[in-house]
C-alpha positions as CSV (number, residue, x, y, z in Angstrom):
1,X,0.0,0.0,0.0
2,X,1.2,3.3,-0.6
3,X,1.1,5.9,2.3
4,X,-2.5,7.1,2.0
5,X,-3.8,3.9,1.5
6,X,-1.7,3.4,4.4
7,X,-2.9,5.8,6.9
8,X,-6.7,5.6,5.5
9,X,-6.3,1.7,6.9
10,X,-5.2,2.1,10.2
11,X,-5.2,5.4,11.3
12,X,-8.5,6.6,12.7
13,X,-10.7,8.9,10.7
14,X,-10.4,11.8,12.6
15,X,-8.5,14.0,10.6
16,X,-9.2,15.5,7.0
17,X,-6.2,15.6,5.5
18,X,-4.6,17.7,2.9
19,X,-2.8,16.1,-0.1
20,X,0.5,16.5,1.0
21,X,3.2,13.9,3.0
22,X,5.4,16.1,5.3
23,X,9.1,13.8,5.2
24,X,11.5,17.1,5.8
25,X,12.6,20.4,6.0
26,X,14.4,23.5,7.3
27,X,13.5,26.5,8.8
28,X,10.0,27.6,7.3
29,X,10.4,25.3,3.8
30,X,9.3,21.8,4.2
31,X,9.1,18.7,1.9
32,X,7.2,16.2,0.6
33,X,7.7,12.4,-0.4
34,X,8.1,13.4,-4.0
35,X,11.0,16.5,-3.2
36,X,8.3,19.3,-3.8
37,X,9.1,22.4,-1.5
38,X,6.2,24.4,0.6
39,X,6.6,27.7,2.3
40,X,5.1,26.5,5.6
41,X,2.5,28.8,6.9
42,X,0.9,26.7,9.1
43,X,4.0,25.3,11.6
44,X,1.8,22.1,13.1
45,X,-1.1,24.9,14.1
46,X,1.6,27.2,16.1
47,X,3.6,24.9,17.1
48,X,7.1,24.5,15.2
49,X,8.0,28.1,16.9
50,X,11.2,28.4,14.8
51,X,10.0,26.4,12.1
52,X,11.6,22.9,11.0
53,X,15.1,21.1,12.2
54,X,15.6,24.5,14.2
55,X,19.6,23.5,15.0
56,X,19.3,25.0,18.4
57,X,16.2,23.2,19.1
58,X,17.8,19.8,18.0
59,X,20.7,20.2,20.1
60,X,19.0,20.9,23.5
61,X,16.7,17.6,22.7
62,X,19.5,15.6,21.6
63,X,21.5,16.7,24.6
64,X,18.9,15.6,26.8
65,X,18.0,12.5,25.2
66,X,21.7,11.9,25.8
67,X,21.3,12.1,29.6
68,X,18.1,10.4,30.4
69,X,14.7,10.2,28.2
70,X,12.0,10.0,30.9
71,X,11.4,10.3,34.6
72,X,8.7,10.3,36.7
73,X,7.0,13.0,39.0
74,X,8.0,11.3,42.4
75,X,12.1,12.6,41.4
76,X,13.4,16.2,40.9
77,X,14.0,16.6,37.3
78,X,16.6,19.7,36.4
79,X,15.0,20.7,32.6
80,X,11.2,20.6,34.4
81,X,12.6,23.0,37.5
82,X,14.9,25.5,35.4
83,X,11.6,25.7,32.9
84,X,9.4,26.1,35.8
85,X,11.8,28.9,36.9
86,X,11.7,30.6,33.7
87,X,8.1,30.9,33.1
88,X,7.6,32.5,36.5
89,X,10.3,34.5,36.1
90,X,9.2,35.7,32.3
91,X,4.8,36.6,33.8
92,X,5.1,36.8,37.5
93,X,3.6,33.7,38.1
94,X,4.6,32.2,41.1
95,X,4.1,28.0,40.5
96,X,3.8,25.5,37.2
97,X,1.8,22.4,37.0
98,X,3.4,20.8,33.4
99,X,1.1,18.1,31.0
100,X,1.3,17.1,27.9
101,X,-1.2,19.1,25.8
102,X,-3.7,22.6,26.2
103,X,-6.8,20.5,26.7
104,X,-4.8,19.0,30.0
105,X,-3.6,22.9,30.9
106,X,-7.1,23.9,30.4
107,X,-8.4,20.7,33.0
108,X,-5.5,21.5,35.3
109,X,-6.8,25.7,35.4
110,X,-10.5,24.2,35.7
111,X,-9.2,21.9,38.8
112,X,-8.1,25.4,40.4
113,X,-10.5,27.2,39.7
114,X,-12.7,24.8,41.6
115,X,-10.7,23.7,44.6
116,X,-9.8,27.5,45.4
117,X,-13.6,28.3,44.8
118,X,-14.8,25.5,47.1
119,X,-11.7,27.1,50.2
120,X,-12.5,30.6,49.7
121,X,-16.3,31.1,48.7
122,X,-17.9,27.9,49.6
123,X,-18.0,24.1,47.9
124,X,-21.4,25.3,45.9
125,X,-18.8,27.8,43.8
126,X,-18.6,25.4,40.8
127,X,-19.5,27.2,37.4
128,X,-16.7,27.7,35.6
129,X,-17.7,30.7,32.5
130,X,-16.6,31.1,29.2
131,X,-17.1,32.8,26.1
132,X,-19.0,31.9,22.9
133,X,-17.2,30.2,19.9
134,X,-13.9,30.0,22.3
135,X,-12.3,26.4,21.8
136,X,-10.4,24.8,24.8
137,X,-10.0,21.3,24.0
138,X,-11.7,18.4,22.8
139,X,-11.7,16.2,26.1
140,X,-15.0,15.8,27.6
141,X,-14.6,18.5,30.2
142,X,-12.8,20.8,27.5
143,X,-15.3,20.4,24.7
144,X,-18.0,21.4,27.6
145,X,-15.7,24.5,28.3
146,X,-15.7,25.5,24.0
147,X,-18.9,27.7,23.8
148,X,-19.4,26.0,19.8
149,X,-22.5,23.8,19.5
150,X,-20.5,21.9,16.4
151,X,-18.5,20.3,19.0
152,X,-21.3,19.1,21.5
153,X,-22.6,16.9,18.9
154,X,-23.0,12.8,19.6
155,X,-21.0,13.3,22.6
156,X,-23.1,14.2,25.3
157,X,-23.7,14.4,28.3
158,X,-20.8,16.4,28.7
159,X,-18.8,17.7,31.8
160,X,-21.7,20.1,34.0
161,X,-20.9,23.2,35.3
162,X,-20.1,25.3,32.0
163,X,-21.8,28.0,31.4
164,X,-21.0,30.4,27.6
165,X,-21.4,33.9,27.3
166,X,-21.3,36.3,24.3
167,X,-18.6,38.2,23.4
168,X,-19.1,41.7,24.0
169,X,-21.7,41.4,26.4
170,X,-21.0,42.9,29.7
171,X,-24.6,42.7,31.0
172,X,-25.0,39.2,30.4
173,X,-21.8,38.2,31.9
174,X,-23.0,40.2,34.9
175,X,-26.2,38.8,35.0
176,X,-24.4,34.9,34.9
177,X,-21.7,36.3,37.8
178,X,-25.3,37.1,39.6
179,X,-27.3,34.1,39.0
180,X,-24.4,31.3,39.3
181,X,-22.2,30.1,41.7
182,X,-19.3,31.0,39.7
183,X,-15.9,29.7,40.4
184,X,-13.7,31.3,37.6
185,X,-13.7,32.4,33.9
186,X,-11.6,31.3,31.1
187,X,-11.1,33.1,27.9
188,X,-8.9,33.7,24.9
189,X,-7.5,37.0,23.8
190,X,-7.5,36.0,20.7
191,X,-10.1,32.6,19.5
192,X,-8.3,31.0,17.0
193,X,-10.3,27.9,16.3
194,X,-13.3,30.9,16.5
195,X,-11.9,32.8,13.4
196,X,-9.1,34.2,15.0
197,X,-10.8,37.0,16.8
198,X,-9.3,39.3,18.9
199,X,-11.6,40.1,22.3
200,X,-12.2,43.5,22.7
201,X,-10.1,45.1,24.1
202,X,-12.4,47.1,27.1
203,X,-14.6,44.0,27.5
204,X,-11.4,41.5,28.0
205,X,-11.0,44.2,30.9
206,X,-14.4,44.1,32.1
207,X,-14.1,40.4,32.0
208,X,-11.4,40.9,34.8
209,X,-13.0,43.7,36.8
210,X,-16.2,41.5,37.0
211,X,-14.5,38.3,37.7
212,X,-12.4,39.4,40.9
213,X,-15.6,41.9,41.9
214,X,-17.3,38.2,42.7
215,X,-13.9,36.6,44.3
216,X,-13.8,34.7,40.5
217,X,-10.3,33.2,39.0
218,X,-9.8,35.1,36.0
219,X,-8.4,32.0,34.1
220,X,-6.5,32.5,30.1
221,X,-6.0,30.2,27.6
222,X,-2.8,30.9,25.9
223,X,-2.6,27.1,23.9
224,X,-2.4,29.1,20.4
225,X,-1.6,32.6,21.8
226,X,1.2,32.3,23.9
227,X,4.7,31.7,23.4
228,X,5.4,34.9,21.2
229,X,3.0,34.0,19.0
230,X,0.7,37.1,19.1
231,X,3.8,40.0,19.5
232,X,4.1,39.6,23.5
233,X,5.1,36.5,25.1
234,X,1.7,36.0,26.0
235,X,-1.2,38.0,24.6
236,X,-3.0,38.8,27.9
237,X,0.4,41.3,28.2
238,X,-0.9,43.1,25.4
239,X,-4.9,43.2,26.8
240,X,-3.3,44.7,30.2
241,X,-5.1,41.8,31.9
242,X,-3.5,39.9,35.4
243,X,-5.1,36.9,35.2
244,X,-4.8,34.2,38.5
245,X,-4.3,31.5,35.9
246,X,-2.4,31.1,32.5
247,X,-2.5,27.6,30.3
248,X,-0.5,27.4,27.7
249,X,0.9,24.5,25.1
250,X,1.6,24.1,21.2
251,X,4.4,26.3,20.9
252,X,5.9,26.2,24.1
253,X,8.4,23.2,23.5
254,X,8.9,24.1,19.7
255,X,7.3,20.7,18.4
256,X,7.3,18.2,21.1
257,X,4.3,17.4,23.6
258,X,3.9,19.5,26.7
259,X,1.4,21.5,27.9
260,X,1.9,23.9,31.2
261,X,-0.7,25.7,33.7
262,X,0.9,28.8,35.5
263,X,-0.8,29.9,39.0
264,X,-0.7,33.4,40.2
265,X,0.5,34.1,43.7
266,X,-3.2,34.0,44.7
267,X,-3.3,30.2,43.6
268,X,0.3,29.2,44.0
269,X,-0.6,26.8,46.8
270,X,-4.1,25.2,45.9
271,X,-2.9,22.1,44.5
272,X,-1.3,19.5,47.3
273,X,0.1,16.8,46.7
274,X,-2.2,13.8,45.5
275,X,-4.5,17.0,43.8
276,X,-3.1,16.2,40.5
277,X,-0.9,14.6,38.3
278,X,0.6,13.5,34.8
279,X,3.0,10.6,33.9
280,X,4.7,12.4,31.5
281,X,4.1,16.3,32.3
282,X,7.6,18.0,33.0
283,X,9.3,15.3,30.4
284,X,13.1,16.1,30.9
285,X,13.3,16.1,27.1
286,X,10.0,18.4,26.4
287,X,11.4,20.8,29.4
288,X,14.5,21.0,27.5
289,X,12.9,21.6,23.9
290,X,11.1,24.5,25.7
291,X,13.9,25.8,27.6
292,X,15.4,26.6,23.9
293,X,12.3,28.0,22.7
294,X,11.5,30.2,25.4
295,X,14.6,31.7,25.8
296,X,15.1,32.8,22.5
297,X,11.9,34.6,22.5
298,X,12.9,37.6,23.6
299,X,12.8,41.4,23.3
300,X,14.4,41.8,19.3
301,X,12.0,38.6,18.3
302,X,8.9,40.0,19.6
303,X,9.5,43.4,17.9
304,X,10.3,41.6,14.7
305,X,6.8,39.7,14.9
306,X,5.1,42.8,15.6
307,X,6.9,43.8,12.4
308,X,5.8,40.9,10.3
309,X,2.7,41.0,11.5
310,X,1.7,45.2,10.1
311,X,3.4,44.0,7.1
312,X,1.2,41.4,6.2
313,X,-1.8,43.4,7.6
314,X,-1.5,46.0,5.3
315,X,-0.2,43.8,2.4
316,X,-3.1,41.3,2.9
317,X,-6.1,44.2,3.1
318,X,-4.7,45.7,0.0
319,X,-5.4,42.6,-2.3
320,X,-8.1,41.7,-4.6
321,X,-10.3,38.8,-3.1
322,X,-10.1,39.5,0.3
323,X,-12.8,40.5,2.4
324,X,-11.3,41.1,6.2
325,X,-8.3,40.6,8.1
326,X,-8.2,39.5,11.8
327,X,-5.8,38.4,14.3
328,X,-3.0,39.4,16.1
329,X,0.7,38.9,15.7
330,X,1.4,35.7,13.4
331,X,-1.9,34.4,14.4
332,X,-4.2,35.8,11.3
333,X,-7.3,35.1,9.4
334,X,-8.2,36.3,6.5
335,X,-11.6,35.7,5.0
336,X,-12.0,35.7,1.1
337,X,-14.4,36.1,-1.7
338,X,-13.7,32.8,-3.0
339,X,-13.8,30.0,-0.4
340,X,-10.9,28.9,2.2
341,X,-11.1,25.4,1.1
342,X,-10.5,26.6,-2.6
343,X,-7.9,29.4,-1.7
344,X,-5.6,26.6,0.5
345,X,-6.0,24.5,-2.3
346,X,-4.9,27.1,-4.8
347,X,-2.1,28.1,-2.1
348,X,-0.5,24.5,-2.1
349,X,-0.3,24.0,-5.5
350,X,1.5,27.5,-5.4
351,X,4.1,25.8,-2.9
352,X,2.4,27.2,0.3
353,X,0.6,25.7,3.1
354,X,-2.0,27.4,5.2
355,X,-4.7,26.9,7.2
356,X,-8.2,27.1,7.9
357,X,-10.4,28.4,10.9
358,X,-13.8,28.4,10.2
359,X,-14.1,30.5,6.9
360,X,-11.1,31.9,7.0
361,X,-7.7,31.1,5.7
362,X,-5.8,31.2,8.6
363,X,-1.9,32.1,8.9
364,X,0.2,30.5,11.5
365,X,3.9,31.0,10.4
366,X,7.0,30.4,12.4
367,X,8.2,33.5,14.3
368,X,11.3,34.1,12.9
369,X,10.4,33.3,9.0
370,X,12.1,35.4,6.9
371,X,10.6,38.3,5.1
372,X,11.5,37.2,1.7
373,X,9.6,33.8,2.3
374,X,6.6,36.0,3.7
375,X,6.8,38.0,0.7
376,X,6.9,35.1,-2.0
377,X,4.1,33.4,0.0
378,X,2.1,36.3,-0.2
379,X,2.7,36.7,-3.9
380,X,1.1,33.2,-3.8
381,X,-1.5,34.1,-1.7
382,X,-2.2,37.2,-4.1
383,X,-3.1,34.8,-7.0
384,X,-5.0,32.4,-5.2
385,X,-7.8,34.8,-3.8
386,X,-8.1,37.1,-7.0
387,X,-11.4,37.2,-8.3
């Protein structure tokens, strides 16, 4: 059988693919089986932070790989502390509880939430808000938490004590902070598997004002946002929010599993021991991956995403074919005349790859791609949405 044949016989059929076999690459060009180059504007959805066979990635794995692969939670584990120490150290967070993916951050910040609810306000103090077309994971408890309807289908009953708001609405969220016994909220800056839409930027504030007026964990999901992806380190920085808890993933360890749940001095010591726990959260070789990603992004590699990002703004909103622009950063959606499907289509027989999010072409490109890839992709683009 050849490899589609392949994968269509044993792997499950959860995924629709897109004609293309991924064997190798470099940097922000990738390969398929056949030798065809892609510009790669898609990075694993966020998560290939410096794009393919980054060298300084491969050396931290492999040096760790070296030393010892695995260990579990009941020993100290040097990569897992020195990351822990640089995530607090980088938001002001004050403890990290490390997984293995966002949907297992997301559970992790829901577990707070609950537990510091149940100490502090009383064990009634379950609900845990969130926001319309938001998408935290696809677990039982984190498809409960996404305010889409698409994802509730054939899987129900799902986890109780969710409860999704519209965006925009400060009334209604006041009137659910009345009503309900609410333990926390958890929103995106920026939805991504919503559109990519950015939150406004006074009711993201009014979200926290309202939250904390109630004794509520203000609670961000940072899977696709954070990580540099959205011009800060993580976009609640550029919505002036102080959230109790941050959950973040994808990007984090530049292409290997590992999710992580940061707890604001107000939380640092709700989980105990026995409270929680992941066999391979805080891998030694995922905390080393990260340690290289993280501490590359810095001041000089934000600016020149914030750069990138106006660039293709502007370049993007000036072309034929294309309705709106929305997003932040490298995180962008674009929504067309013609349809995603048939612009990503168009856009990898040009030699790009892109992706979708709802109706829009969606832009996910590795943070330090170079300009004259960004600029030959776009000239791609260009054709593909033309009328």
């Amino acid at each position: 059988m050849n490899l589609k044949e392949l994968d269509t016989t044993y792997v499950a059929g959860t995924y629709k693919r897109f004609p293309v076999d991924i064997v190798a690459g470099k940097g922000s060009l990738v390969r398929d089986g056949e030798g065809r180059e892609y510009i790669d504007l898609g990075t694993g959805i966020a998560v290939n932070s410096f794009g393919v066979a980054d060298e300084a990635w491969q050396q931290a794995v492999i040096a760790q790989v070296g030393k010892v692969q695995h260990t579990c939670n009941l020993y100290y584990s040097e990569p897992c502390a020195k990351l822990a120490e640089m995530l607090c150290a980088r938001t002001g967070m004050k403890k990290v509880f490390f997984s293995n993916s966002g949907a297992e951050a997301n559970e992790c910040a829901v577990k707070v939430a609950r537990k510091y609810a149940a100490e502090h306000l009383g064990p009634e103090y379950s609900t845990i808000v969130t926001l319309k077309n938001s998408f935290h994971g696809r677990t039982l408890t984190t498809l409960a938490a996404t305010g889409q309807d698409a994802f509730h289908k054939l899987f129900a009953p799902l986890t109780p004590g969710f409860v999704s708001v519209a965006v925009g609405d400060t009334e209604e969220l006041e009137r659910v902070f009345a009503g309900e016994k609410v333990a926390g909220i958890l929103i995106e800056c920026v939805q991504g598997e919503g559109g990519v839409c950015p939150l406004p930027q006074d009711y993201a504030q009014a979200v926290e004002r309202i939250a904390h007026e109630h004794g509520a964990l203000l609670m961000v999901d940072e899977v696709q946002t954070g990580n540099g992806r959205t011009g800060t380190l993580y976009a609640y920085m550029g919505f002036g929010l102080h959230p109790d808890v941050v959950s973040t993933a994808k990007g984090l360890a530049g292409g290997l599993p590992l999710g992580a749940t940061m707890m604001s001095e107000k939380v640092q010591d709700v989980l105990g021991p026995g409270d929680h726990g992941s066999t391979f959260g805080g891998n030694p070789v995922c905390c080393a991956a990260a340690l290289s990603v993280l501490g590359r992004i810095d001041d000089a590699l934000l600016a020149d995403v914030r750069e990138k990002s106006a660039w293709l703004f502007n370049t993007l909103r000036a072309m034929p074919g294309v309705v709106s622009v929305t997003g932040k950063g490298l995180m962008i959606g674009v929504k067309t005349e013609k349809p995603a499907s048939e612009v990503i289509s168009a856009c990898i027989d040009g030699g790009v790859l892109c992706l979708s999010a709802k109706d829009k072409v969606r832009f996910l490109p590795a943070l330090n791609i170079p300009m004259e890839l960004l600029e030959k992709a776009m000239a791609v683009f260009r054709e593909a949405v033309r009328p």
